[in-house]
C-alpha positions in Angstrom: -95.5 -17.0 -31.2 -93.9 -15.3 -33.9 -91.9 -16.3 -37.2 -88.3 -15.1 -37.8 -85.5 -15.5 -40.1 -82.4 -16.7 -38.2 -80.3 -15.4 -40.4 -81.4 -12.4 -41.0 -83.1 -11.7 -37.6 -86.1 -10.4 -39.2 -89.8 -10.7 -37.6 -92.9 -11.6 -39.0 -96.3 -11.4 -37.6 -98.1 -13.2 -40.0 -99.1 -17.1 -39.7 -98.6 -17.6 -43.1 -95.3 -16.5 -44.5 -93.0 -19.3 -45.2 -89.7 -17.7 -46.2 -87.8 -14.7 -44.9 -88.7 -12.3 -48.1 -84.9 -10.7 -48.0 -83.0 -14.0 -48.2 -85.4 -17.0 -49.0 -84.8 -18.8 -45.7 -87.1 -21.3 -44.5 -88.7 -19.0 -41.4 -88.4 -21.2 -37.4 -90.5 -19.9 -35.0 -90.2 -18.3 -31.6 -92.3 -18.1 -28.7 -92.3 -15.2 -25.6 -92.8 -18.0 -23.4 -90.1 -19.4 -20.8 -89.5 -23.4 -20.3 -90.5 -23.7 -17.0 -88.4 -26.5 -14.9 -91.1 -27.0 -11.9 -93.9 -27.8 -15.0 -92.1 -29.8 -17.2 -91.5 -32.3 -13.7 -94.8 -31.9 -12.7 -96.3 -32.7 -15.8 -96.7 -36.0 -18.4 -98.1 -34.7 -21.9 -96.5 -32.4 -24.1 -99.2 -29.5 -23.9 -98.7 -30.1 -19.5 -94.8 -29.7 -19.6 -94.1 -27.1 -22.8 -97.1 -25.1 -23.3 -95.8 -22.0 -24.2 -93.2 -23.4 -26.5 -95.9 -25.0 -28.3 -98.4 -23.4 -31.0 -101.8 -24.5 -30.2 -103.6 -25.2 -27.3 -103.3 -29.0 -28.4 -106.9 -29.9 -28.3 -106.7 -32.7 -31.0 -103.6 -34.2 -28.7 -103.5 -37.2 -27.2 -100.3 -39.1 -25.9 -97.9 -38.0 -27.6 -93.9 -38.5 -26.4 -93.4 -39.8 -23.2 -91.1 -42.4 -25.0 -88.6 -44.1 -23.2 -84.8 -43.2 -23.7 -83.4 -47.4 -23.5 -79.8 -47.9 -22.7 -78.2 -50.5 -25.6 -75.1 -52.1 -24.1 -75.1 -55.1 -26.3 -75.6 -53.0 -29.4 -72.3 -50.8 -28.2 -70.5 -53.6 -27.7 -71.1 -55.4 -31.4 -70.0 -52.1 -32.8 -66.9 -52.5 -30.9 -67.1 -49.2 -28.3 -67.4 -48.4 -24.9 -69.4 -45.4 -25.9 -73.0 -44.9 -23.9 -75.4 -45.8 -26.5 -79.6 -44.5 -25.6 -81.9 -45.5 -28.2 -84.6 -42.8 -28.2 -87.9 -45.2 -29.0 -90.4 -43.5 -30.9 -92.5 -45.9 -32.1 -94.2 -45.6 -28.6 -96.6 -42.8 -30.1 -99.9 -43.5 -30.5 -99.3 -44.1 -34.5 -96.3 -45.6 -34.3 -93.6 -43.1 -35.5 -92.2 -39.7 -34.2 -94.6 -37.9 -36.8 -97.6 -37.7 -34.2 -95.5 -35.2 -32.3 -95.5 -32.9 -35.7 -98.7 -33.4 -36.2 -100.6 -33.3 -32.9 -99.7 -29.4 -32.5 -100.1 -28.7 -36.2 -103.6 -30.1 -36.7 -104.6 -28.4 -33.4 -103.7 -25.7 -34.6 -105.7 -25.8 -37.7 -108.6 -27.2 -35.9 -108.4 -24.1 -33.2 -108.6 -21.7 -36.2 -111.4 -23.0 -38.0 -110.1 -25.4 -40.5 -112.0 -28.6 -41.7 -109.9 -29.8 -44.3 -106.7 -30.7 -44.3 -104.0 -31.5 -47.0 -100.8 -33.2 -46.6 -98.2 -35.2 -48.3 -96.3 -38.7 -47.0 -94.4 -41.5 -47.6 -96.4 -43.1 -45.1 -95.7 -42.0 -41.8 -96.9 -38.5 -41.5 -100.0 -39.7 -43.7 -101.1 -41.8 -40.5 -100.6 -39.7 -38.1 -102.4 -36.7 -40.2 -105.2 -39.3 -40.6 -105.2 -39.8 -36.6 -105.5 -36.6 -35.9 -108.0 -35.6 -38.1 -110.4 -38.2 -37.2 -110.0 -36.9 -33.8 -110.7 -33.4 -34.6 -113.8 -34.6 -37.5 -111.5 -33.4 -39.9 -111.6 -34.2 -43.9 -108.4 -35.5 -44.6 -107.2 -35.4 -47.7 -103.7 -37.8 -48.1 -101.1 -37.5 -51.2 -99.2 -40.6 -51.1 -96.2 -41.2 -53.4 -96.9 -44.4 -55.9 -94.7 -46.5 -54.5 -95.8 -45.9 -50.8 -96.1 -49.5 -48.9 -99.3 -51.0 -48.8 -99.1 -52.0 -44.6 -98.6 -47.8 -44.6 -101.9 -47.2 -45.9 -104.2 -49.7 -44.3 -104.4 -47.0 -40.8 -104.9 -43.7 -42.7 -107.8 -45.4 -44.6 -109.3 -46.8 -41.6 -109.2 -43.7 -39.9 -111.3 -42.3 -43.0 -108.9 -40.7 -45.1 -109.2 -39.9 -48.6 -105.9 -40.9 -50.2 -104.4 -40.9 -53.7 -100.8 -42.0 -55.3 -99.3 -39.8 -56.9 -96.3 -41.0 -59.0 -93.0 -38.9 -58.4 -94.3 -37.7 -55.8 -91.2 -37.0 -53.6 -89.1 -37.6 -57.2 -89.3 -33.9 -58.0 -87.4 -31.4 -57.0 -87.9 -28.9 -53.7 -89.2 -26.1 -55.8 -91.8 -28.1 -57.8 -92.6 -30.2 -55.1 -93.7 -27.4 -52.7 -95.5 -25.5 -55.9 -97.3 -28.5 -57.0 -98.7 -28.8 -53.1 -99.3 -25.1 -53.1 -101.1 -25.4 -56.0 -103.3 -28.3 -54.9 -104.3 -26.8 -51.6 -105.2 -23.6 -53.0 -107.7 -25.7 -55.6 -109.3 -27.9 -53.0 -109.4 -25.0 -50.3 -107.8 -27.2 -47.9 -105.5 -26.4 -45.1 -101.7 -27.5 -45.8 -100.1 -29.8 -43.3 -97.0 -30.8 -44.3 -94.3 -32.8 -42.3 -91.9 -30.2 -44.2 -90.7 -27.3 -43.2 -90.7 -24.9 -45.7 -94.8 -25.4 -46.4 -95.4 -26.0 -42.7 -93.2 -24.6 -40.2 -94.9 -25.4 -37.2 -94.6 -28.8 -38.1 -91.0 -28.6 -36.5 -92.2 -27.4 -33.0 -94.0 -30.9 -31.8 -90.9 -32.6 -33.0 -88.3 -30.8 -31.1 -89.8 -31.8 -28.0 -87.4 -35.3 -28.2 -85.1 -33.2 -27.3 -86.8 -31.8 -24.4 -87.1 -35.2 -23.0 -83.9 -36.4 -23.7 -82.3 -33.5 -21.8 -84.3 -34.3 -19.3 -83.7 -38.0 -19.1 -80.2 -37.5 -19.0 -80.5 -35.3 -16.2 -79.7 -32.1 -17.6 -77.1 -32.9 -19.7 -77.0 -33.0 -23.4 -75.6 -36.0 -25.1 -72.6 -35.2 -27.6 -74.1 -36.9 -30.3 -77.3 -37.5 -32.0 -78.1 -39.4 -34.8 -80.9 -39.3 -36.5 -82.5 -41.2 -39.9 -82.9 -38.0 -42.6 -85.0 -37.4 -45.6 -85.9 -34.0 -46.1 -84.1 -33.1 -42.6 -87.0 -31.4 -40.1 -86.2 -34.4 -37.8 -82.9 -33.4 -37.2 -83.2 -29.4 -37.2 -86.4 -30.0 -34.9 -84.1 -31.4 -32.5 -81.1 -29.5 -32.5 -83.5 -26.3 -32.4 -85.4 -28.1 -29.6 -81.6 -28.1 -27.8 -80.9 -24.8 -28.5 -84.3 -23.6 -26.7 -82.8 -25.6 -23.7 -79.7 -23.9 -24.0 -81.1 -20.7 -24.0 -83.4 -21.1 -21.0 -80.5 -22.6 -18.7 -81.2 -25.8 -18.6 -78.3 -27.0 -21.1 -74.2 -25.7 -21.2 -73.9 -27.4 -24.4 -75.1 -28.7 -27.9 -74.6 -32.3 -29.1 -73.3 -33.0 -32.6 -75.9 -33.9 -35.0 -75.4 -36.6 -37.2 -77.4 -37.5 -40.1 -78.1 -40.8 -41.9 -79.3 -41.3 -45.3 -80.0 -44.7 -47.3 -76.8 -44.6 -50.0 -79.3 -44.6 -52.9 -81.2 -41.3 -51.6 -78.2 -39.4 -50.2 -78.7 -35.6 -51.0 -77.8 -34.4 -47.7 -74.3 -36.7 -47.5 -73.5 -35.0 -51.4 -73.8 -31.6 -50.2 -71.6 -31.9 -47.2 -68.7 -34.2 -49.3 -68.9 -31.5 -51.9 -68.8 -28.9 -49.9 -71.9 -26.5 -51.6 -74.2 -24.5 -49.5 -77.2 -25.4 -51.4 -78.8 -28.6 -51.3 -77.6 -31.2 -53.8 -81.0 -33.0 -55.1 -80.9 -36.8 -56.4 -82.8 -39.4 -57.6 -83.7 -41.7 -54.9 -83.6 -45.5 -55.2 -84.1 -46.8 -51.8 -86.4 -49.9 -49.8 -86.4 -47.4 -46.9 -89.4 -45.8 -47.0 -89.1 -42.5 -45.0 -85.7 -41.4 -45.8 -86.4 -42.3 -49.7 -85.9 -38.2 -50.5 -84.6 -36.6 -53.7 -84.0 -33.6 -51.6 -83.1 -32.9 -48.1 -83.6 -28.8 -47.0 -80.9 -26.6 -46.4 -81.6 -25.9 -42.9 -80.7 -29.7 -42.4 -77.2 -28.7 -44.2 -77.0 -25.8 -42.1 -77.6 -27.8 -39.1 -75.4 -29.9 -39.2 -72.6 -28.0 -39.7 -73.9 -25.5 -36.9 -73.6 -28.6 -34.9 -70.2 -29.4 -35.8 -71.5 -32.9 -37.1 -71.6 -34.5 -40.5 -73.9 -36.9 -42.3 -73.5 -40.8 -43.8 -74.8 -43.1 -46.0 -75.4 -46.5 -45.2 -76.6 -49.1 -48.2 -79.8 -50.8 -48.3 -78.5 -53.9 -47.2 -76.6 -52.2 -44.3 -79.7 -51.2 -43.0 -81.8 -54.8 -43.5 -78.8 -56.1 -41.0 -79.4 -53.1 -38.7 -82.6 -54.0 -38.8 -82.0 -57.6 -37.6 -78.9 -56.3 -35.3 -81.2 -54.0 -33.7 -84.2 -56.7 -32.7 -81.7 -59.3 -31.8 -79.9 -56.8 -29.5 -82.0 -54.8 -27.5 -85.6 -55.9 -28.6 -86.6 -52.8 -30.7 -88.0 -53.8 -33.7 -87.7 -50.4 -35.8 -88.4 -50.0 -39.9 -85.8 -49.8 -42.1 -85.6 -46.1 -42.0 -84.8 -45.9 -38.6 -82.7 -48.7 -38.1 -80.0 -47.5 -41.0 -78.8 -45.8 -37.3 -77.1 -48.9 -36.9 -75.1 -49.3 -39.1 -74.5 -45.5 -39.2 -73.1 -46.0 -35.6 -71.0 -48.7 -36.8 -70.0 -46.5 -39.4 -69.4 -43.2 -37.3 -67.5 -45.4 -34.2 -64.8 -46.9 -36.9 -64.4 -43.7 -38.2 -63.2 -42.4 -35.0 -66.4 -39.6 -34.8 -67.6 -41.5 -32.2 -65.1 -41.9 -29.2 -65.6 -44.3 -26.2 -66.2 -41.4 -23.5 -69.1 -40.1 -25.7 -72.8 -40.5 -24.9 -75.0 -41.0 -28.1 -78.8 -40.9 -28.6 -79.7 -43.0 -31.7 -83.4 -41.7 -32.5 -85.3 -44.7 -33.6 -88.0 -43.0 -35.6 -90.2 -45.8 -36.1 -92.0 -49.3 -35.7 -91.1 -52.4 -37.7 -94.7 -53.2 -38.2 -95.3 -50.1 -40.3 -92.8 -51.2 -42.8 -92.4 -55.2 -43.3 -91.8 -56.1 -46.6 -88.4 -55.3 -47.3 -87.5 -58.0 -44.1 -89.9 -60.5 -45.3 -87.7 -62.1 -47.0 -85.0 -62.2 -45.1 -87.2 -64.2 -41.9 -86.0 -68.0 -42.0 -88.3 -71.0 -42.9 -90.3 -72.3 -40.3 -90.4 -76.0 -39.6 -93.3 -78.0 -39.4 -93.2 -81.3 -37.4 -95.7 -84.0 -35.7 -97.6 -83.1 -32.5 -94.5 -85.6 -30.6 -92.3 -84.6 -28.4 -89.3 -86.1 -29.7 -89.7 -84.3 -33.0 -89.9 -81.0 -31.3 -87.0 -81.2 -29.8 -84.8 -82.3 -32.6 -86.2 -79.6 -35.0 -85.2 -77.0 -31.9 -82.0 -78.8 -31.5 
C-alpha cells in the first residue's frame, strides 16, 4: 500500500503524510494488489473477499458489510418513476451505521502497529463504532463529541468503555482549525488519530469503499448510474466512487455511476460550492436536526467527485427529511435516521428534476439505523389510545 496524489501522480512511502506536499491535496491510497473475482465469490467478510485492497490484516474485524442491496418498488412509485430503486442497508453492521467499515480496517491497523490509544472525533456514529473496535482490540479510546451530539448516540460508546467529552463547536469550525485543533490534541495525549475524515485519516476511506464492491457485485457486474448518498464532510461518497473506480480498473466494471450528494438545507456547503461554481469548498454554519450530515464543511475531494462523476448535489430541508423518514418505514420497512433518510426526498427531488430518468438504476445508500437517532421523530409518532381489557372497545378504537 502506498499514498499518492491523484492529481499530481506523486508517491509517498510514508504512513503518515496526509497531503500531497506540491499541491495540498488530500493523499488516496493505492494498493499492488489485484481484486480477485474467484475470492470475492468464495468469500463472506471483507478481509476474505478484498484483502489486498485493504490496509490491515483486519484483526479487530468482525462482520462488517455483507448488507443487503433491497429493491424499493413502492418507494419508486410514490416518487412518481419507473426508475429501479436499491436501497443499500447499512445499518446491518454490527454498530449500526456504515462507519464500522471505516473503522474496522483503520483500528486494525493501529492495533497491528502497536497503538493503544486511540483518538477520534464524531457526531455520533463513528464515535460508536471507534468505541466497538477498541474494546475489541483492549484499546483506550479516547471520544470528542460535538456539544450537541444526541444522548441515544452516546449511551454504546460509553458502554463499550470509552472516555468521551463534548466539545462545543466542535464540527462549527472551519476545515483548517478543525484538523489543527485534532492534531494538536493527539500530539498532547500521544494518542493515535482515527478520524472518519479524510484529510487526518486516509485510510479511513478504504473500509468504506467496499459498498461499492458489493453493490457491483449484487448487481451482477454492472454499475448502477446513480448513487446517492447522505454527505457531511463527503468521505462517504468519494469512498464509493473510488471503490468503483478500483472495479473499473480491474475489469470488473465498463462504467461509473453518477454520484449524487445530499445535504440537510441548513448544513449545505457542498450544494454552495457546486451552485456557485468555486473549486474550493464553500464552509457554512450548520443548523440542522440531522445529526451526521450537520457539517460546516464538506472536503474538496467530495466537490471533485462529484463533478468527476458527472453528478451534482441537493439540499433537502429538515422537514423534508422527517417525512422521508416516515415515507421510508411505511414503504419498504427500513427505519433509517434522519441523516440517511434525507435520500428520500433527495430522490423525489432528483426524479422531478429530470436527473433521474425511468430507465436508470439508482442505489440510495441508507447510512444508518433509526434507533441511533430518535428524538427528532418523537414527536411526530401519534398518540396511543388506551381502552378497557373488552373486546368491543378494541375494535372501535382500531376502527
Amino acid at each position: 500500500m502506498r499514498l499518492y496524489c491523484r492529481r499530481c501522480a506523486v508517491h509517498y512511502d510514508g504512513p503518515g503524510e496526509r497531503r500531497c506536499m506540491e499541491c495540498e491535496t488530500v493523499l488516496e491510497t493505492e494498493f499492488d494488489g489485484v481484486l480477485r473475482l474467484g475470492r470475492i465469490l468464495n468469500n463472506r467478510t471483507l478481509f476474505g473477499k478484498y484483502p489486498d485492497r485493504l490496509p490491515s490484516d483486519g484483526s479487530l474485524a468482525g462482520v462488517e458489510g455483507g448488507t443487503p442491496l433491497i429493491e424499493a418498488d413502492r418507494l419508486a412509485s410514490s416518487v412518481g418513476t419507473d426508475a429501479t430503486i436499491y436501497l443499500k442497508d447499512e445499518r446491518r453492521n454490527p454498530t449500526g451505521s456504515f462507519k464500522d467499515r471505516a473503522f474496522a480496517p483503520m483500528l486494525s491497523a493501529a492495533a497491528e502497529s502497536g497503538e493503544d490509544r486511540i483518538l477520534t472525533a464524531s457526531t455520533g456514529n463513528a464515535a460508536t463504532a471507534c468505541a466497538h473496535y477498541a474494546a475489541r482490540g483492549n484499546l483506550t479510546c479516547l471520544l470528542l463529541v460535538d456539544g450537541d451530539t444526541p444522548d441515544e448516540k452516546l449511551l454504546e460508546p460509553s458502554l463499550y468503555g470509552a472516555e468521551i467529552v463534548r466539545v462545543d463547536g466542535l464540527f462549527d469550525a472551519s476545515a483548517t482549525a478543525f484538523e489543527s485543533f485534532l492534531e494538536s490534541v493527539a500530539d498532547r495525549l500521544e494518542a493515535y488519530l482515527a478520524v472518519a475524515h479524510q484529510p487526518l485519516s486516509p485510510l479511513s476511506m478504504e473500509g468504506v469503499k467496499t459498498i461499492s464492491f458489493e453493490v457491483a457485485e449484487q448487481l451482477e457486474w454492472t454499475a448502477p448510474d446513480v448513487v446517492v448518498t447522505p454527505v457531511g464532510g463527503g468521505d462517504n461518497i468519494v469512498a464509493q466512487y473510488k471503490g468503483y473506480r478500483e472495479l473499473r480498473s480491474a475489469n470488473l466494471l465498463d462504467r461509473l455511476p453518477r454520484m449524487v450528494g445530499v445535504q440537510a438545507s441548513g448544513a449545505a456547503p457542498l450544494v454552495e460550492s457546486i451552485e456557485r461554481g468555486t473549486d474550493e469548498p464553500v464552509e457554512v454554519e450548520p443548523e440542522t436536526i440531522a445529526s451526521g450530515i450537520d457539517a460546516a464543511f464538506s472536503g474538496r475531494h467530495a466537490l471533485e467527485t462529484v463533478r468527476e462523476s458527472g453528478g451534482t448535489a441537493v439540499a433537502v430541508s429538515d422537514e423534508e427529511i422527517l417525512a422521508g423518514e416516515r415515507e421510508l418505514a411505511q414503504r419498504t420497512g427500513v427505519w433509517a435516521e434522519p441523516a440517511a433518510a434525507s435520500v428520500v426526498p433527495a430522490l423525489e427531488r432528483l426524479v422531478s428534476d429530470g436527473v433521474v430518468g425511468d430507465d436508470d438504476t439508482v442505489v440510495l445508500t441508507v447510512t444508518g439505523s433509526g434507533h441511533k437517532h430518535v428524538g427528532p421523530v418523537e414527536d411526530a409518532v401519534d398518540d396511543v389510545d388506551t381502552v378497557a381489557f373488552d373486546a368491543t372497545a378494541v375494535t372501535e378504537s382500531l376502527y
